[in-house]
C-alpha positions as CSV (number, residue, x, y, z in Angstrom):
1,X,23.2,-3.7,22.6
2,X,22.3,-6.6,24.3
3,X,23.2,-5.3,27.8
4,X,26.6,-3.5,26.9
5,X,27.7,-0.4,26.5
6,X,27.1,1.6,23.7
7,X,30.9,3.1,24.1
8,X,32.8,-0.4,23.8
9,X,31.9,0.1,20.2
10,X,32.9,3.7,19.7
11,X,36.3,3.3,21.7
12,X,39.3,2.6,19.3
13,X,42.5,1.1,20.0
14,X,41.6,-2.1,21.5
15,X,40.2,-4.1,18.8
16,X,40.5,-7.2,20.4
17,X,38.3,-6.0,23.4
18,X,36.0,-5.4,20.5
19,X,36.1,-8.6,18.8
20,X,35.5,-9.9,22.3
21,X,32.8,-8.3,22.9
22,X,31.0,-9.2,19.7
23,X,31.5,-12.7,19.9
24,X,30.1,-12.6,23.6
25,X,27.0,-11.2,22.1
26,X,26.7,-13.2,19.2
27,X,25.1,-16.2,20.4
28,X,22.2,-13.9,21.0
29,X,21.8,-12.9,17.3
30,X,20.3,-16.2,16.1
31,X,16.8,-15.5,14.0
32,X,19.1,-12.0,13.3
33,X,20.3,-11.2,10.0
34,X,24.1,-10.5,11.9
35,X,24.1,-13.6,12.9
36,X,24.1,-15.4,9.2
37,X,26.0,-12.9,7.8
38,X,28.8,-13.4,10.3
39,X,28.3,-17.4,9.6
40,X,28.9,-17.2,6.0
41,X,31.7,-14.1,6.1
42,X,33.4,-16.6,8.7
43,X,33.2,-19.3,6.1
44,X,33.6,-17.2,2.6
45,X,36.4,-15.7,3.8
46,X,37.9,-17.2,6.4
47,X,37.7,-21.3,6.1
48,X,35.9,-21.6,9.7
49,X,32.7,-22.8,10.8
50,X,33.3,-22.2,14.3
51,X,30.7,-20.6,16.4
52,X,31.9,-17.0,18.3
53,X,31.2,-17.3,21.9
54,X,33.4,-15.6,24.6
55,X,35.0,-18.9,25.8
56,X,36.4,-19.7,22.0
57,X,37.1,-15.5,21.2
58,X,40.7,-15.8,21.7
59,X,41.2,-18.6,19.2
60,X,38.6,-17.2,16.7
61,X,40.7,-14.0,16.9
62,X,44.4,-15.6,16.5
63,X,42.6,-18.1,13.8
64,X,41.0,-15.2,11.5
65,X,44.3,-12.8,11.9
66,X,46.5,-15.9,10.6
67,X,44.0,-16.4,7.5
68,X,44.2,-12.9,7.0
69,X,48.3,-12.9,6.5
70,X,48.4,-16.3,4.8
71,X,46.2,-15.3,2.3
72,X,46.9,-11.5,2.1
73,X,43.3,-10.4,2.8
74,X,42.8,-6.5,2.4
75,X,39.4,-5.0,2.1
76,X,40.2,-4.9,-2.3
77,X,40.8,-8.4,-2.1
78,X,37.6,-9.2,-0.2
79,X,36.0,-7.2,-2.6
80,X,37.4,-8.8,-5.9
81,X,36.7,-12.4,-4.4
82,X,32.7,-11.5,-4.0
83,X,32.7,-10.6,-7.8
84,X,32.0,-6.8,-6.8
85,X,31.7,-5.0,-9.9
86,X,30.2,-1.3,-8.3
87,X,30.1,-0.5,-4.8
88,X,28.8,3.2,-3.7
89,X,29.2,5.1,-0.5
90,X,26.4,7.1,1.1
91,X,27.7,11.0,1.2
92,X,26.6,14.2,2.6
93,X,27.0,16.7,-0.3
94,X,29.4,18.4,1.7
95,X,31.7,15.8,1.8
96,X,35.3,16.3,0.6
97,X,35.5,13.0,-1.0
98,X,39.0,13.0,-1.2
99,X,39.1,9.2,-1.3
100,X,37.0,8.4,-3.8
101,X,39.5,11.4,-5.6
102,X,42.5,9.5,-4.6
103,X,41.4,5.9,-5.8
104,X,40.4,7.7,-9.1
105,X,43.9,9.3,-9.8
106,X,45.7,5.9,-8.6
107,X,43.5,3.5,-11.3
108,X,44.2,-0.1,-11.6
109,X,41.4,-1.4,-9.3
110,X,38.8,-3.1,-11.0
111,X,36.3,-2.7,-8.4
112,X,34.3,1.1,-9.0
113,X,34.3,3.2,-6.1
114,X,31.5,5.4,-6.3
115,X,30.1,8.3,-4.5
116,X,25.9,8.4,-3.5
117,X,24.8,12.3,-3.3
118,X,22.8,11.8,0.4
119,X,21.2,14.8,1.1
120,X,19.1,13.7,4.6
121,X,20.1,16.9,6.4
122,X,18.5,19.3,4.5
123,X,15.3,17.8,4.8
124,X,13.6,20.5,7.3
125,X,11.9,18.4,10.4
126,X,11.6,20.2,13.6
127,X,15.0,21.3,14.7
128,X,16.0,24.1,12.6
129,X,19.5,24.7,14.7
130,X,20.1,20.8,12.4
131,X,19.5,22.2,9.3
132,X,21.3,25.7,9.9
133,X,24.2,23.8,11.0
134,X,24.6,22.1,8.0
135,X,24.2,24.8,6.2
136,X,26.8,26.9,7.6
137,X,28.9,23.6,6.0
138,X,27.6,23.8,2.6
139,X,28.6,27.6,2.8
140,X,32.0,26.6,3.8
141,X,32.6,24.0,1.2
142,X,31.5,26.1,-1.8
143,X,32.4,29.4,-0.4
144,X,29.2,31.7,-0.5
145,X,26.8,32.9,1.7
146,X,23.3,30.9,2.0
147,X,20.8,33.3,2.8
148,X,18.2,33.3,0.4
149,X,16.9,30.5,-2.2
150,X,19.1,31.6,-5.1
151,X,21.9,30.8,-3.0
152,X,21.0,27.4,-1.7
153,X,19.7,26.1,-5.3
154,X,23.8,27.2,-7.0
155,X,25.2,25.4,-3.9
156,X,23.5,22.4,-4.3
157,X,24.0,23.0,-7.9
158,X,27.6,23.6,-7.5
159,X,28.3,20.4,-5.0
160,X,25.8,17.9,-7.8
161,X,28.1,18.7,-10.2
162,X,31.0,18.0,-7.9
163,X,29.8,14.8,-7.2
164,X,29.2,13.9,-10.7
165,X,32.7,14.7,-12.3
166,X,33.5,11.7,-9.1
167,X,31.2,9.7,-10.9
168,X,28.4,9.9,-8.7
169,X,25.4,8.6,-10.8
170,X,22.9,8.4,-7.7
171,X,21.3,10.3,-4.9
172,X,19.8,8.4,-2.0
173,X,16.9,10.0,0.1
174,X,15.6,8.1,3.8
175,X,12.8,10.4,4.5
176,X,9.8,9.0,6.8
177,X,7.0,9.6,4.2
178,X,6.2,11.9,1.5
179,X,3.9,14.4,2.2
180,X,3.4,16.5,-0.6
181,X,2.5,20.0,-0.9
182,X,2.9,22.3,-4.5
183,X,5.4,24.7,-3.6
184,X,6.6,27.3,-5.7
185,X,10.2,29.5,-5.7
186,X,8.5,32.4,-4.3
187,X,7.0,30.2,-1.2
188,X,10.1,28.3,-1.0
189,X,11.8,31.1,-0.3
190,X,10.0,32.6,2.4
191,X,10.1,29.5,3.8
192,X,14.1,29.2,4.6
193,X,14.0,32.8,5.0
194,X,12.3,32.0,8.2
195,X,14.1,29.2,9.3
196,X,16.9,31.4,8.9
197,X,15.9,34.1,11.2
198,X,14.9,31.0,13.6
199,X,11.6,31.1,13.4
200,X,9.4,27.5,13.7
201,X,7.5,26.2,10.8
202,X,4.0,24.6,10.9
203,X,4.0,20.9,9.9
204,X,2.4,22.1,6.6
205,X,5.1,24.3,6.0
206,X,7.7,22.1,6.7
207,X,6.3,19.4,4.1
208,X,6.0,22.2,1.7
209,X,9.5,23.2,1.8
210,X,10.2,19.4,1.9
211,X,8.6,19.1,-1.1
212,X,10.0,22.0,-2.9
213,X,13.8,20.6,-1.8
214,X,13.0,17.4,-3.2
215,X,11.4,18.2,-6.5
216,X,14.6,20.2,-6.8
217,X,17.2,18.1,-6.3
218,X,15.3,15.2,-8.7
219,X,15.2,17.6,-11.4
220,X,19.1,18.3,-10.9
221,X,19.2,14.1,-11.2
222,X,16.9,14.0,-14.0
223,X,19.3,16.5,-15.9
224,X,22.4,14.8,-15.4
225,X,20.7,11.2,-15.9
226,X,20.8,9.5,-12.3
227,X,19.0,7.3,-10.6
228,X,16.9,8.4,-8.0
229,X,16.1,6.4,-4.0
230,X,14.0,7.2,-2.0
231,X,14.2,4.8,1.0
232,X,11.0,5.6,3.1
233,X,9.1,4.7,6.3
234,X,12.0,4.2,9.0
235,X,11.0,6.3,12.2
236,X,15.2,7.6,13.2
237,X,16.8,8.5,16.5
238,X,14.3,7.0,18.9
239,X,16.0,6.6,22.1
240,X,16.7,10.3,23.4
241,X,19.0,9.2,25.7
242,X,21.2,7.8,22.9
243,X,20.9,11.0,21.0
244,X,22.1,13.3,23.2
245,X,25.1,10.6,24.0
246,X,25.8,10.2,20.3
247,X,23.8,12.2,18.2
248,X,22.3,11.3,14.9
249,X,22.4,7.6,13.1
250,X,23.0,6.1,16.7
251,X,21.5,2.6,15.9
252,X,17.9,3.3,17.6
253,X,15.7,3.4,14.0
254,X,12.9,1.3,13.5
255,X,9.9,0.3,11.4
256,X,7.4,3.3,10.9
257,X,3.4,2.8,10.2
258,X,3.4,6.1,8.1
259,X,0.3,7.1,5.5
260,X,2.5,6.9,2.1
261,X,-0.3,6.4,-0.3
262,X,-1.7,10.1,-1.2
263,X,1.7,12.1,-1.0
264,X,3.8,9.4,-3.2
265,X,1.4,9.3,-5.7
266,X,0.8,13.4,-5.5
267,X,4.9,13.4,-5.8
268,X,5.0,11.3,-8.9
269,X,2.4,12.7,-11.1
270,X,3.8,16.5,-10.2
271,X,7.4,15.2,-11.9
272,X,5.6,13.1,-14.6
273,X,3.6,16.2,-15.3
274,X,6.8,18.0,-15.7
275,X,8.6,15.3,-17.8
276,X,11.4,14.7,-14.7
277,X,10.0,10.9,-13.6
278,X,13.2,9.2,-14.6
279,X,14.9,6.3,-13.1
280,X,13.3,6.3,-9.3
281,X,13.5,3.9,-7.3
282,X,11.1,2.9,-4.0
283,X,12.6,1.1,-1.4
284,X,9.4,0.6,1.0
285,X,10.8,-0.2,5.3
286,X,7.7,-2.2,6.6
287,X,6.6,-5.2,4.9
288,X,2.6,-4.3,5.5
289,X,3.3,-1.8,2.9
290,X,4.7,-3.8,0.1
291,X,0.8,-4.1,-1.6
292,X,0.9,-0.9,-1.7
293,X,4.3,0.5,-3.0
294,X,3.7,-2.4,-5.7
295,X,0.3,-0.6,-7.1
296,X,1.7,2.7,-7.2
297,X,4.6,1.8,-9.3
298,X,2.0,0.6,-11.8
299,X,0.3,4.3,-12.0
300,X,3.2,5.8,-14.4
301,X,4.4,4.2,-17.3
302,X,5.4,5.1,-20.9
303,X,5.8,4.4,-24.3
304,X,7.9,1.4,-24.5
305,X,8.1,1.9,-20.5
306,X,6.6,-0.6,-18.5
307,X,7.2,1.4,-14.9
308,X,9.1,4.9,-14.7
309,X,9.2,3.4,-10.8
């Protein structure tokens, strides 16, 4: 990031080397969403207007830890000043969340804590050591043996259920399109049956199994009333390099120019054939697409229903 190592930000202990290193690369942000958000988190929360650079870090640094003891700043205050009524976590379904369990049983904080069901890993791409991986999790966290369909459908079953007796109301998809393919249980399940025994899919197979997974788990949200996202069109983990230093979610995503029309459309009037279009939401990653999201939210709609999307 702007010519320094990758590492500075991943080492902990020093966190004034940190701050030091972010305010040496914050003159560079301008035009950068970072750099007004730092501007008006620096004046929200802290009473400054001063402008991070590395001659002026020091002071910055001794100036925001002095606000932060005069006024007693904590991440719940921060929170209760900005009038936050909900704010929700992104979670792997495997997730313990013992947190979110341990802010539930100690109450008296007005803010809502809630858990997002984010289930990005299953989502079969290429690499099918990824996805066996995480299932050997899901198998550890709900104590059975994944080796057929039956058994991944009651431990995702088992772990949505978790999630909602959190009060999880949400699950939260970033896929890079929807390409989709009618897949039934039977298909579905010689599908992972291969992947299991190691064996590479096709790309139509992959968005078939895709498609079955996703159907799925919106039916399971349909049932249980939550609101579905599906943030498409971001092309992840670009920078090998990167990935092999740091593995997935490294910083190195950016703007796809994926085909979403046909396979959205395809997806939406399968679930609004079988009565399970309920609260989903679009979140569309390149701005050339935004026509186009906007006309297919206009395709399904319903008695007193002016968009199911």
């Amino acid at each position: 990031m702007f010519g320094q190592d990758e590492l500075i930000f991943r080492k902990k202990g020093n966190d004034f080397e940190l701050f030091k290193t972010w305010c040496e690369i914050f003159p560079s942000l301008i035009f950068n969403p970072l750099y007004d958000w730092t501007k008006l988190e620096l004046k929200q929360y802290f009473d400054t207007e001063a402008e991070p650079n590395s001659k002026n870090a020091k002071a910055i640094w001794e100036q925001l830890n002095g606000t932060i003891a005069n006024k007693k700043l904590s991440p719940r205050s921060i929170l209760m000043q900005s009038g936050v009524e909900v704010l929700c976590t992104s979670d792997d379904p495997t997730d313990s969340l013992d947190y979110h369990l341990k802010l539930r049983d100690e109450g008296g904080f007005e803010t809502r804590i809630l858990p997002t069901f984010r289930l990005d890993k299953l989502f079969y791409k290429e690499n099918f050591n990824e996805l066996k991986s995480w299932l050997k999790l899901l198998e550890a966290v709900t104590n059975r043996n994944i080796s057929n369909l039956n058994d991944l459908k009651d431990g995702l079953i088992e772990r949505h259920q978790f999630f909602h007796d959190c009060g999880c109301r949400m699950s939260d998809h970033g896929l890079e399109k929807i390409s989709y393919i009618q897949c039934s249980d039977t298909d579905a399940e010689k599908l992972l049956v291969s992947i299991l025994n190691e064996k590479q899919l096709t790309q139509d197979e992959m968005d078939q199994l895709n498609s079955f997974v996703l159907v799925f788990l919106i039916g399971l949200n349909h049932s249980k009333k939550w609101t579905t996202l599906l943030h498409l069109g971001a092309i992840r983990n670009n920078n090998g390099v990167a990935y092999q230093r740091f593995g997935l979610d490294n910083g190195t995503d950016s703007v796809g120019d994926f085909t979403h029309a046909k396979g959205i459309n395809k997806l939406l009037d399968h679930l609004e054939n079988n009565d399970t279009l309920h609260k989903l939401v679009l979140f569309n990653l390149n701005p050339a697409d935004n026509y186009l999201f906007s006309s297919i939210m206009g395709n399904f709609y319903g008695k007193g229903i002016i968009n199911k999307v």
